[in-house]
N, CA, C and O atoms as a Maestro MAE file, in Angstrom:
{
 s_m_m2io_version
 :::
 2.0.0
}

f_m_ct {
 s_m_title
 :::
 protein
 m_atom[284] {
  # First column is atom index #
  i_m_mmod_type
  r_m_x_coord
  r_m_y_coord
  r_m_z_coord
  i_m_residue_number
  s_m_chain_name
  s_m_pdb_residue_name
  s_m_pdb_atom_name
  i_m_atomic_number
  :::
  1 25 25.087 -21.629 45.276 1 A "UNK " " N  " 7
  2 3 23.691 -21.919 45.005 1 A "UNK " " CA " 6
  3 2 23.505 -23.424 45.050 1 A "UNK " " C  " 6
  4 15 24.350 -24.222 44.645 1 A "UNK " " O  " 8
  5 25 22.324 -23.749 45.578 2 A "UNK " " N  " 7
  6 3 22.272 -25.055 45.616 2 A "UNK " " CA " 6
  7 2 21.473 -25.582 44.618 2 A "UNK " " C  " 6
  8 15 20.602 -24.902 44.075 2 A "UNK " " O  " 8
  9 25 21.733 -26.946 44.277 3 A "UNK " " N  " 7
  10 3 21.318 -27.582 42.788 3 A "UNK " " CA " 6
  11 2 20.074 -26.955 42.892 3 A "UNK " " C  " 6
  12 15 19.850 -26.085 42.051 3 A "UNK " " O  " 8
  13 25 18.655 -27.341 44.257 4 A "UNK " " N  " 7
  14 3 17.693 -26.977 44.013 4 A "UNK " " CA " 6
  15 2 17.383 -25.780 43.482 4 A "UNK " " C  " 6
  16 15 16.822 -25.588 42.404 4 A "UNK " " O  " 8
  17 25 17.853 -24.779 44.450 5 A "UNK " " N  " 7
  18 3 17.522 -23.454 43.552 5 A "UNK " " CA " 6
  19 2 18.147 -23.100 41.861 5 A "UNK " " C  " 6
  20 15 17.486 -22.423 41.072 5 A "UNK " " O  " 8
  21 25 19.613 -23.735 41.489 6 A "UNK " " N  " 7
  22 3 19.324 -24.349 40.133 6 A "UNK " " CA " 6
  23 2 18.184 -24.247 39.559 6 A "UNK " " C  " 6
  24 15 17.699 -23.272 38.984 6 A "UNK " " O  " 8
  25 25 17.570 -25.756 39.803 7 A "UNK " " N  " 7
  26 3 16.403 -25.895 39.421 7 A "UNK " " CA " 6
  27 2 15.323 -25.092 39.152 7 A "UNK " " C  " 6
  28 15 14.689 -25.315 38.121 7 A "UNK " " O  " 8
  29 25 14.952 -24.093 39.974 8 A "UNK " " N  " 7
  30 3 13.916 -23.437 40.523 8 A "UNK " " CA " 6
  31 2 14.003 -22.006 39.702 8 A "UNK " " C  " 6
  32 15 12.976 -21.403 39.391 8 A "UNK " " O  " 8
  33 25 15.468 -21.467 39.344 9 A "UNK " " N  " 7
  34 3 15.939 -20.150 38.547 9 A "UNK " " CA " 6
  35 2 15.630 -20.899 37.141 9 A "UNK " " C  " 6
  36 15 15.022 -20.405 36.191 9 A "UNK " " O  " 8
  37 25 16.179 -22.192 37.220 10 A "UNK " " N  " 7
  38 3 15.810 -22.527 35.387 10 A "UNK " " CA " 6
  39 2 14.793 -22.742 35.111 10 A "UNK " " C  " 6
  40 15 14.543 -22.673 33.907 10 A "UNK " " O  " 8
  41 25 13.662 -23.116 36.070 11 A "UNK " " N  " 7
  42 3 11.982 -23.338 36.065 11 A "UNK " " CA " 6
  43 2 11.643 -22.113 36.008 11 A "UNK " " C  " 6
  44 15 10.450 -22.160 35.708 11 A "UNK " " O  " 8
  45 25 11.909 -21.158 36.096 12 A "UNK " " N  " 7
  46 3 11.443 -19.853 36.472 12 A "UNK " " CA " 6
  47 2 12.129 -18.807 34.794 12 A "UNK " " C  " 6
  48 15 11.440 -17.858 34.420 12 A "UNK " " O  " 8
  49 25 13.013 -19.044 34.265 13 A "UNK " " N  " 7
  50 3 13.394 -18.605 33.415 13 A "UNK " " CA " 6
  51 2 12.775 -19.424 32.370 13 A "UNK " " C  " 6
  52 15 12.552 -18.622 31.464 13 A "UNK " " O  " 8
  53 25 12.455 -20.353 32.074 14 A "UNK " " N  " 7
  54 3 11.715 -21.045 31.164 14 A "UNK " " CA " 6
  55 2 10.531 -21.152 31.336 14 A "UNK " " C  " 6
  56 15 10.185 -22.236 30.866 14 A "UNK " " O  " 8
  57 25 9.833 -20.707 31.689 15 A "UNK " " N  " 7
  58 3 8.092 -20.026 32.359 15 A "UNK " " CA " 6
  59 2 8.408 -17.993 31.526 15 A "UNK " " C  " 6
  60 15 7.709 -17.239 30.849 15 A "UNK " " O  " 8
  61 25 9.325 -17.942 31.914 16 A "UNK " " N  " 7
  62 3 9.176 -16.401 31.665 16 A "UNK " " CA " 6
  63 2 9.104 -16.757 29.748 16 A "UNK " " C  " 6
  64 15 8.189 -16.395 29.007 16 A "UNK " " O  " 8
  65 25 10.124 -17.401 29.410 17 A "UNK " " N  " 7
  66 3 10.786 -17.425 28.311 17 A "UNK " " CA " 6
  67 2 8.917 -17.907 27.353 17 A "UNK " " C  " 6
  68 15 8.319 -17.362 26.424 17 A "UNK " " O  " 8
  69 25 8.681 -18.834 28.003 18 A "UNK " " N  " 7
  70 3 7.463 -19.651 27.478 18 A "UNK " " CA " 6
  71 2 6.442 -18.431 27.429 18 A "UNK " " C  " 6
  72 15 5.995 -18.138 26.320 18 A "UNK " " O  " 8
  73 25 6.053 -17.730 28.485 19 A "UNK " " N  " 7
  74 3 4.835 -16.398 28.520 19 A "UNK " " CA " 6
  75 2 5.350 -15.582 27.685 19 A "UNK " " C  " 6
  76 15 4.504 -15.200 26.876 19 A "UNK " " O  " 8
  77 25 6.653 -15.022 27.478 20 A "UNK " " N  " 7
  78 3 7.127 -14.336 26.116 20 A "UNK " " CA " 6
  79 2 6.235 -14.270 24.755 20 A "UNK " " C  " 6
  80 15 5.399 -13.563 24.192 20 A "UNK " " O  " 8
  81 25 7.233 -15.908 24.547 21 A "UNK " " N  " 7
  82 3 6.580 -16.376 23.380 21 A "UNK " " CA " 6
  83 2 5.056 -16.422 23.249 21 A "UNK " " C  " 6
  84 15 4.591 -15.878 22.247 21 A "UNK " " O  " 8
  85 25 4.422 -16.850 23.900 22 A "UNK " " N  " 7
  86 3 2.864 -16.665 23.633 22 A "UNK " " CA " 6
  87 2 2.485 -15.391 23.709 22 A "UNK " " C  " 6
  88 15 1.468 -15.099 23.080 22 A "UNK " " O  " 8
  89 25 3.209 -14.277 24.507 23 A "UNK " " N  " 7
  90 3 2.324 -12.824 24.147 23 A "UNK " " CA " 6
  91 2 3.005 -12.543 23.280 23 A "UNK " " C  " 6
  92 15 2.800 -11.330 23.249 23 A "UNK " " O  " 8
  93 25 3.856 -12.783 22.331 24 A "UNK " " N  " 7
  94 3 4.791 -12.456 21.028 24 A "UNK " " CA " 6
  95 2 3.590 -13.160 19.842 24 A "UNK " " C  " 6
  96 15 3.217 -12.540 18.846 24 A "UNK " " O  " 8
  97 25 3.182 -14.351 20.155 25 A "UNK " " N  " 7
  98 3 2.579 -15.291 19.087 25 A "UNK " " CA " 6
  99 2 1.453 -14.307 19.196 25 A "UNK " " C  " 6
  100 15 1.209 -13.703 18.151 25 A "UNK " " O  " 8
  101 25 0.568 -13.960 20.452 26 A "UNK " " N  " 7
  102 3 -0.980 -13.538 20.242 26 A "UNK " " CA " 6
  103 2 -0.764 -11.928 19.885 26 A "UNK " " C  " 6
  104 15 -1.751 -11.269 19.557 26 A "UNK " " O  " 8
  105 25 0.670 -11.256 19.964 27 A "UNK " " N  " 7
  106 3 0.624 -9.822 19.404 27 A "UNK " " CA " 6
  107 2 0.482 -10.074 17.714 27 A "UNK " " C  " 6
  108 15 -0.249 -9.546 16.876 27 A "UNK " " O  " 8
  109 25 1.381 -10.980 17.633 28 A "UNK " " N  " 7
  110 3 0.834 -10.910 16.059 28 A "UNK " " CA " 6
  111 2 0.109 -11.623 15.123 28 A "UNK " " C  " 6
  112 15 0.212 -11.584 13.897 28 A "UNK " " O  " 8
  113 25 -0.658 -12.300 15.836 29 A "UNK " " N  " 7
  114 3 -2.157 -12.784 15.586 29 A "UNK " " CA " 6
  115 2 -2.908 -11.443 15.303 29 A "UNK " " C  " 6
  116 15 -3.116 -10.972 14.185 29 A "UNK " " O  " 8
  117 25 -3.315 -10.858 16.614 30 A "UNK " " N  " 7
  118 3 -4.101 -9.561 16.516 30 A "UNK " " CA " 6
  119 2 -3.997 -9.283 15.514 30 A "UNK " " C  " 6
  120 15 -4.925 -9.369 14.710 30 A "UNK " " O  " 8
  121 25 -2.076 -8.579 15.039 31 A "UNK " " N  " 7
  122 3 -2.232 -7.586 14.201 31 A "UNK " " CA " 6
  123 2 -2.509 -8.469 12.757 31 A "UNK " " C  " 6
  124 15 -2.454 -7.885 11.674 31 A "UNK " " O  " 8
  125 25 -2.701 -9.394 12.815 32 A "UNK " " N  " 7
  126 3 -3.186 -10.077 11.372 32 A "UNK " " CA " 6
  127 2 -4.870 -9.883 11.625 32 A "UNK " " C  " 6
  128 15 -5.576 -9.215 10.869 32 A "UNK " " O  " 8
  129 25 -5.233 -10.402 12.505 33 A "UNK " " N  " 7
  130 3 -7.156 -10.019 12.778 33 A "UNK " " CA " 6
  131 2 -7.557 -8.529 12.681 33 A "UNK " " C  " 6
  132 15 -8.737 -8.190 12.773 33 A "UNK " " O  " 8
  133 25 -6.500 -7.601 12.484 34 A "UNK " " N  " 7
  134 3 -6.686 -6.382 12.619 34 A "UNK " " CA " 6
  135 2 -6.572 -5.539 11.131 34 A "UNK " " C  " 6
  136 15 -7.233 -4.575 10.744 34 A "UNK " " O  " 8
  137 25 -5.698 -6.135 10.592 35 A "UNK " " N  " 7
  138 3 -5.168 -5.809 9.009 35 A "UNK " " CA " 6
  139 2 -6.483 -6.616 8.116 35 A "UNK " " C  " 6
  140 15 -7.199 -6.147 7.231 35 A "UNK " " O  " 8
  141 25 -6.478 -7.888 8.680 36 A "UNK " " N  " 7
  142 3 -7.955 -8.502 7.979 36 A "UNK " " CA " 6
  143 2 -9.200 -7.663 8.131 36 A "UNK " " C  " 6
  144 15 -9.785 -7.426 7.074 36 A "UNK " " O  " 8
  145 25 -9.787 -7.103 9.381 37 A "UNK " " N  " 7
  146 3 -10.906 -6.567 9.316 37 A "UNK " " CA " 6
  147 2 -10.655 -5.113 8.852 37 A "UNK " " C  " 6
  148 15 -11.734 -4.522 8.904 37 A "UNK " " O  " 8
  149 25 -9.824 -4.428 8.489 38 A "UNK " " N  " 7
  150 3 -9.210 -2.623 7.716 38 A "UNK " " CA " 6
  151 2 -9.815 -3.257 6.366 38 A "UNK " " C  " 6
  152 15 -10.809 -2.787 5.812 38 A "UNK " " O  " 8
  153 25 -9.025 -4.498 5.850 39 A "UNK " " N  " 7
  154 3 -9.333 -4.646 4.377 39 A "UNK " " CA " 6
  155 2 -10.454 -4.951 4.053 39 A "UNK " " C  " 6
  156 15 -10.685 -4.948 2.844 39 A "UNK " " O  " 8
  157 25 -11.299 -5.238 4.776 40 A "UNK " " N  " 7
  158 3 -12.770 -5.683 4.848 40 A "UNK " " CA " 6
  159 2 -13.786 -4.556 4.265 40 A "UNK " " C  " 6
  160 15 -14.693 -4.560 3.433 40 A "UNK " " O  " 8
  161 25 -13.106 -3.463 5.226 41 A "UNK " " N  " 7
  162 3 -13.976 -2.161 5.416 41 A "UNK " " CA " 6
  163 2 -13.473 -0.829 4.918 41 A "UNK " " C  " 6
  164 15 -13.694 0.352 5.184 41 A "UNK " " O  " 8
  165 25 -12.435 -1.744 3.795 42 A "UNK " " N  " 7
  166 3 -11.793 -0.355 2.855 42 A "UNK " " CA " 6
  167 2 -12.373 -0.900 1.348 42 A "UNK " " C  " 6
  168 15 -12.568 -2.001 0.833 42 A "UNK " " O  " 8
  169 25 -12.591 1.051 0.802 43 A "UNK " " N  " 7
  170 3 -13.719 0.317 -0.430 43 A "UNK " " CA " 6
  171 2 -12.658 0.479 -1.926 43 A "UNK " " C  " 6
  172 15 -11.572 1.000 -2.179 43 A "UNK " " O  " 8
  173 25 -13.628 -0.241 -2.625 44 A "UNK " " N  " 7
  174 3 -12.532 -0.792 -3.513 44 A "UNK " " CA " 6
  175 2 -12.093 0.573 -4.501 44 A "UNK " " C  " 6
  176 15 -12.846 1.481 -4.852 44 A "UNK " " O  " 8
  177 25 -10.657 0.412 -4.823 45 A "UNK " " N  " 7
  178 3 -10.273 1.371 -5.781 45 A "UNK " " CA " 6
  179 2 -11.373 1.628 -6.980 45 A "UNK " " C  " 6
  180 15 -12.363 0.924 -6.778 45 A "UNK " " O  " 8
  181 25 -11.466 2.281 -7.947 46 A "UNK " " N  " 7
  182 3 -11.664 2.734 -9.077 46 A "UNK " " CA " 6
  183 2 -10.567 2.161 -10.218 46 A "UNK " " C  " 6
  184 15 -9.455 2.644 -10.001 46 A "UNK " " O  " 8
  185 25 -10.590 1.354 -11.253 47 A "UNK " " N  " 7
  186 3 -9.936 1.020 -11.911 47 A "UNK " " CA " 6
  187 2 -10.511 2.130 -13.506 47 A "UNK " " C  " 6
  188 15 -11.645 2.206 -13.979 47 A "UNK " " O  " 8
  189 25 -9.462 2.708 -13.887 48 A "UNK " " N  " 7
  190 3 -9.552 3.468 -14.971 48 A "UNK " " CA " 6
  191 2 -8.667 2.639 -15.541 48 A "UNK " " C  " 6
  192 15 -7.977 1.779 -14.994 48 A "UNK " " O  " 8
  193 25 -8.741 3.030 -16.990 49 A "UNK " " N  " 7
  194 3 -8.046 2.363 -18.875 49 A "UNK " " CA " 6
  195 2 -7.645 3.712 -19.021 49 A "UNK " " C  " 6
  196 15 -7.917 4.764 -18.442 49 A "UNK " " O  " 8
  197 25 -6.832 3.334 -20.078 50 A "UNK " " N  " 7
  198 3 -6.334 4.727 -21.089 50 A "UNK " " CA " 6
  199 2 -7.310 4.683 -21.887 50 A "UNK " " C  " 6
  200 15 -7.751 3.690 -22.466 50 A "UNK " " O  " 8
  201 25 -7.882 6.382 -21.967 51 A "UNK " " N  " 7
  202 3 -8.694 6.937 -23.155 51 A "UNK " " CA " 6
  203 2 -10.114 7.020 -21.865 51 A "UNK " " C  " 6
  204 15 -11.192 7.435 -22.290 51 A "UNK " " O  " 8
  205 25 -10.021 6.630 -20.416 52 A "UNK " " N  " 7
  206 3 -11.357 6.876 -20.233 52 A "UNK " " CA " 6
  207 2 -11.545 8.190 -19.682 52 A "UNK " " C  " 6
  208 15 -10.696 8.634 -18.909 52 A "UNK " " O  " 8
  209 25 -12.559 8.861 -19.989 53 A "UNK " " N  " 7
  210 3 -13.364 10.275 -19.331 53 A "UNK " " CA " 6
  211 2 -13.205 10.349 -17.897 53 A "UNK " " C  " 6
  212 15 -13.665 9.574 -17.058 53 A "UNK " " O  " 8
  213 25 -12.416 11.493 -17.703 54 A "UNK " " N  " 7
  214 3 -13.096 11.255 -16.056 54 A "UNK " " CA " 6
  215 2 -13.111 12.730 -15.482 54 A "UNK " " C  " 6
  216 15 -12.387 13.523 -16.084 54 A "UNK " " O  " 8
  217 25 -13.589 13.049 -14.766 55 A "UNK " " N  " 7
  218 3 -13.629 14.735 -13.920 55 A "UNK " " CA " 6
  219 2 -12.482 14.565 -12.910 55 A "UNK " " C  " 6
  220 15 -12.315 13.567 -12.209 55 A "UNK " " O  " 8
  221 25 -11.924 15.367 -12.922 56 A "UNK " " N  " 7
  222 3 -10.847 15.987 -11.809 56 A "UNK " " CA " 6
  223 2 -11.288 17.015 -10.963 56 A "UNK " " C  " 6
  224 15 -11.853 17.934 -11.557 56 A "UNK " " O  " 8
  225 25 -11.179 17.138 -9.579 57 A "UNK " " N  " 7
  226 3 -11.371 18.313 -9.081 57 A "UNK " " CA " 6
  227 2 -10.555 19.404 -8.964 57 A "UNK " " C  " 6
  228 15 -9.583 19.103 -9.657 57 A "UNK " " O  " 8
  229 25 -10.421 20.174 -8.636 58 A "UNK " " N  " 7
  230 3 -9.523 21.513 -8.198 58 A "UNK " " CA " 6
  231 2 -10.123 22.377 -7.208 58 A "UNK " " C  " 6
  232 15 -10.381 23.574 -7.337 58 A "UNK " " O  " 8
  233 25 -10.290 21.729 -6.331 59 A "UNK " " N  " 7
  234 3 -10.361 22.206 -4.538 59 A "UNK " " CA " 6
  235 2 -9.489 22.389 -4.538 59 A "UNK " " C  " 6
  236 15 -9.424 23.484 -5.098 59 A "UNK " " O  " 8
  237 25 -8.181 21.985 -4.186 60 A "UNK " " N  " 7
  238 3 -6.484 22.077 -3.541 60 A "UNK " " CA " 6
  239 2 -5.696 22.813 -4.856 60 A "UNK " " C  " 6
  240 15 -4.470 22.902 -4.921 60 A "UNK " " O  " 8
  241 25 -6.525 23.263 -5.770 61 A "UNK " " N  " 7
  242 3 -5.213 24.290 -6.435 61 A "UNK " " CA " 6
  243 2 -5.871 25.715 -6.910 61 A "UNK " " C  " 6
  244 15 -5.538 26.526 -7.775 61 A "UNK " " O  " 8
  245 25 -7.165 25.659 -5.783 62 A "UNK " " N  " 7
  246 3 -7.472 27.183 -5.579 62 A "UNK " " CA " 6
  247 2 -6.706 28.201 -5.634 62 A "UNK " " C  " 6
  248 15 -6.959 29.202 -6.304 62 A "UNK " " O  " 8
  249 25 -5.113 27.951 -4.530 63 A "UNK " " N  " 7
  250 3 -3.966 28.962 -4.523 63 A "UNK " " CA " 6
  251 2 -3.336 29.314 -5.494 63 A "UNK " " C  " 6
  252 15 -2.839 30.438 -5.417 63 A "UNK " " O  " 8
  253 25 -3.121 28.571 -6.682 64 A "UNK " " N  " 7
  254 3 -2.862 28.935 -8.312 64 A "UNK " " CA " 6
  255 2 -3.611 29.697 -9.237 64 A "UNK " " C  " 6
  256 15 -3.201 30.488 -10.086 64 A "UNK " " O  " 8
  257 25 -5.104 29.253 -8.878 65 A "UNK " " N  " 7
  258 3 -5.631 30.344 -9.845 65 A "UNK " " CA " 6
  259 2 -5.703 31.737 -9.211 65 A "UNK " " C  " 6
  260 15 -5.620 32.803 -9.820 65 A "UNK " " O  " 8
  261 25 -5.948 31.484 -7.290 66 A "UNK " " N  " 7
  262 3 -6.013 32.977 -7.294 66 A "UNK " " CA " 6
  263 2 -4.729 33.859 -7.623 66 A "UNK " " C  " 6
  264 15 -4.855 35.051 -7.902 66 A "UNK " " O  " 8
  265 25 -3.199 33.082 -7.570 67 A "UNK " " N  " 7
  266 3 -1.868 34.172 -7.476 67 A "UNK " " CA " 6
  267 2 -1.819 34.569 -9.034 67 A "UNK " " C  " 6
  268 15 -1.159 35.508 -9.479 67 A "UNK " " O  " 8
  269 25 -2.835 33.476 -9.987 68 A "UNK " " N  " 7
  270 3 -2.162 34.112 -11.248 68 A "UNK " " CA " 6
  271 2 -2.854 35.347 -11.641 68 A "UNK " " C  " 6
  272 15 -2.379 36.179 -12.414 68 A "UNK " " O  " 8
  273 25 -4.420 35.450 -10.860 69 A "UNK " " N  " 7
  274 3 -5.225 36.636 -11.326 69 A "UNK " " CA " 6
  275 2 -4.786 37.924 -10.146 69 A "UNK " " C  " 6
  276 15 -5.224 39.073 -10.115 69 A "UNK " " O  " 8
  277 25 -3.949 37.386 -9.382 70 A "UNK " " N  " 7
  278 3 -2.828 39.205 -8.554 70 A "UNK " " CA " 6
  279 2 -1.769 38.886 -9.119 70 A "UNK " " C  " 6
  280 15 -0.816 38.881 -8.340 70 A "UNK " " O  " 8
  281 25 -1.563 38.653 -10.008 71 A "UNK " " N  " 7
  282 3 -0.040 39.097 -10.664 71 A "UNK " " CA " 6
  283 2 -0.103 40.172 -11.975 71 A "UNK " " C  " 6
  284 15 0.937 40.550 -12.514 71 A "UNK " " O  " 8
  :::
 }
 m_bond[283] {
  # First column is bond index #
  i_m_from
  i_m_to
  i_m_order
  :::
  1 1 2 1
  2 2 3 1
  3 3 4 2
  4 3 5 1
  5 5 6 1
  6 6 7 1
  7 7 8 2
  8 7 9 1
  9 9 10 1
  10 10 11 1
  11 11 12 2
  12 11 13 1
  13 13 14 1
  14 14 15 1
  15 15 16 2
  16 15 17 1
  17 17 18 1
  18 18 19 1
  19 19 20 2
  20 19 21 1
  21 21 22 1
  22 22 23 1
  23 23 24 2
  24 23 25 1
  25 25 26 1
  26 26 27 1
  27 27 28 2
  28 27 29 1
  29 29 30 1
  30 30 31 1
  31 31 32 2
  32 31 33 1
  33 33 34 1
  34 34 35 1
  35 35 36 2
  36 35 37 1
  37 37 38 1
  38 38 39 1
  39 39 40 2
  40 39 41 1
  41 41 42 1
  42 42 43 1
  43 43 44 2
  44 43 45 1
  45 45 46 1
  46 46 47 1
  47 47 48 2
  48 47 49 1
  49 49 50 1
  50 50 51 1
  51 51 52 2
  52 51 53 1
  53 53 54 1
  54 54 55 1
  55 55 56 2
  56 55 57 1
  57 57 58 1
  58 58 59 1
  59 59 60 2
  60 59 61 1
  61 61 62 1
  62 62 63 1
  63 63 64 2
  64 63 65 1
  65 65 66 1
  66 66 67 1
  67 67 68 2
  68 67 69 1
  69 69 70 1
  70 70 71 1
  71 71 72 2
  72 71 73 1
  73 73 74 1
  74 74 75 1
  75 75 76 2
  76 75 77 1
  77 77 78 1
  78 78 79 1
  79 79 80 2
  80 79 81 1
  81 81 82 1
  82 82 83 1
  83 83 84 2
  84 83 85 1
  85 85 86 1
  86 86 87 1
  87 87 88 2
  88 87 89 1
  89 89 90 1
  90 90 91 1
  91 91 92 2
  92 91 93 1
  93 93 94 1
  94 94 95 1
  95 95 96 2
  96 95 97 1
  97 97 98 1
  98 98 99 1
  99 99 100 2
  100 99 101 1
  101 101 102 1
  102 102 103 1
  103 103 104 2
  104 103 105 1
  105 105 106 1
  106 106 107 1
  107 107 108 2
  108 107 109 1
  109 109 110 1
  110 110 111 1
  111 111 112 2
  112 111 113 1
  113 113 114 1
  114 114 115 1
  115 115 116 2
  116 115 117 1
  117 117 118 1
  118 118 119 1
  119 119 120 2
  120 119 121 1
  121 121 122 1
  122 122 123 1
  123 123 124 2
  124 123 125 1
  125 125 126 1
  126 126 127 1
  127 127 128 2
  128 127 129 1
  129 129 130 1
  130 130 131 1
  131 131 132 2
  132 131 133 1
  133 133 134 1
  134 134 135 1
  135 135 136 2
  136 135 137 1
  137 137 138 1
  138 138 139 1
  139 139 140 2
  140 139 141 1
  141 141 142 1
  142 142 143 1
  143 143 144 2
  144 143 145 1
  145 145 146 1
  146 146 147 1
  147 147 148 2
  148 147 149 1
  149 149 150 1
  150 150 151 1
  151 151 152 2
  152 151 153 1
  153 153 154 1
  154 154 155 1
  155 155 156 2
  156 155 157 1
  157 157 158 1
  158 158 159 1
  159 159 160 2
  160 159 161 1
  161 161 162 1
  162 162 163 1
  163 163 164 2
  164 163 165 1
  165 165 166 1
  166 166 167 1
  167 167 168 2
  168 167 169 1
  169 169 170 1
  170 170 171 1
  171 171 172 2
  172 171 173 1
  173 173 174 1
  174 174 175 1
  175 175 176 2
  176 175 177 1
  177 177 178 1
  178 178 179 1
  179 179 180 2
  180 179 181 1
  181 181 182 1
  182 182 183 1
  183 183 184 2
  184 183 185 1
  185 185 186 1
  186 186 187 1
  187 187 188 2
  188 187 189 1
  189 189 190 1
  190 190 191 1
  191 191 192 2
  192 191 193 1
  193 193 194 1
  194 194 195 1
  195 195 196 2
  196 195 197 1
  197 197 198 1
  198 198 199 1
  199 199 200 2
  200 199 201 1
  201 201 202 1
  202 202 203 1
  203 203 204 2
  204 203 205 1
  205 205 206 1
  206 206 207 1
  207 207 208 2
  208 207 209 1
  209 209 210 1
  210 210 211 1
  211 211 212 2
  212 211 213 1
  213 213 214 1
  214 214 215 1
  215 215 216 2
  216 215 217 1
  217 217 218 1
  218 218 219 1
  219 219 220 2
  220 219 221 1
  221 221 222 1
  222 222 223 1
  223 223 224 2
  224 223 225 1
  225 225 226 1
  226 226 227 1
  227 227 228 2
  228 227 229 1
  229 229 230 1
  230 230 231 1
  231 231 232 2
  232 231 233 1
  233 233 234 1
  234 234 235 1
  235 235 236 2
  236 235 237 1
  237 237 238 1
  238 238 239 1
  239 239 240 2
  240 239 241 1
  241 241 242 1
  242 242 243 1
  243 243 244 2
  244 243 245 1
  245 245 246 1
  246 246 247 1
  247 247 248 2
  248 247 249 1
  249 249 250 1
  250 250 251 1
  251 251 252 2
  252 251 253 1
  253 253 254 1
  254 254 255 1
  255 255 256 2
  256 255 257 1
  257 257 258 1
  258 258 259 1
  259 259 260 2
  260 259 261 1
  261 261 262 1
  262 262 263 1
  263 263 264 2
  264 263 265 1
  265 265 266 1
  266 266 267 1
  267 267 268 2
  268 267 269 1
  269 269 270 1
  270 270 271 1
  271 271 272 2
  272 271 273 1
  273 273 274 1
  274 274 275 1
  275 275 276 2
  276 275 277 1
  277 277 278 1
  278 278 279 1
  279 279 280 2
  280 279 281 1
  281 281 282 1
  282 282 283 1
  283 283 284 2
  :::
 }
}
């Protein structure tokens, strides 16, 4: 190989190496602009204390009350 093309494989591998890094840097940019606008548009918990009132549902343990009234 001659020096030039040398040159020209290491210009060429350090161009690749360089476009890497910047679509590596702007993938995880996004996913920070992306996690920022979720938390934006997620609503805030409910903070309960001990001793406060609250209603529970029982949609999802329908299957309990009906097996205990066929047994």
């Amino acid at each position: 190989m001659h020096p030039s093309e040398e040159d020209a494989a290491k210009r060429v591998i350090e161009d690749l190496e360089c476009v890497t890094a910047d679509a590596r840097d702007n993938l995880r940019q996004a996913k920070v602009n992306q996690a920022a606008a979720a938390n934006e548009t997620q609503k805030q918990e409910d903070c309960f204390e001990i001793g406060d009132q609250v209603l529970l549902s029982t949609f999802h343990r329908w299957r309990d009350y009906a097996q205990k009234g066929d047994k």
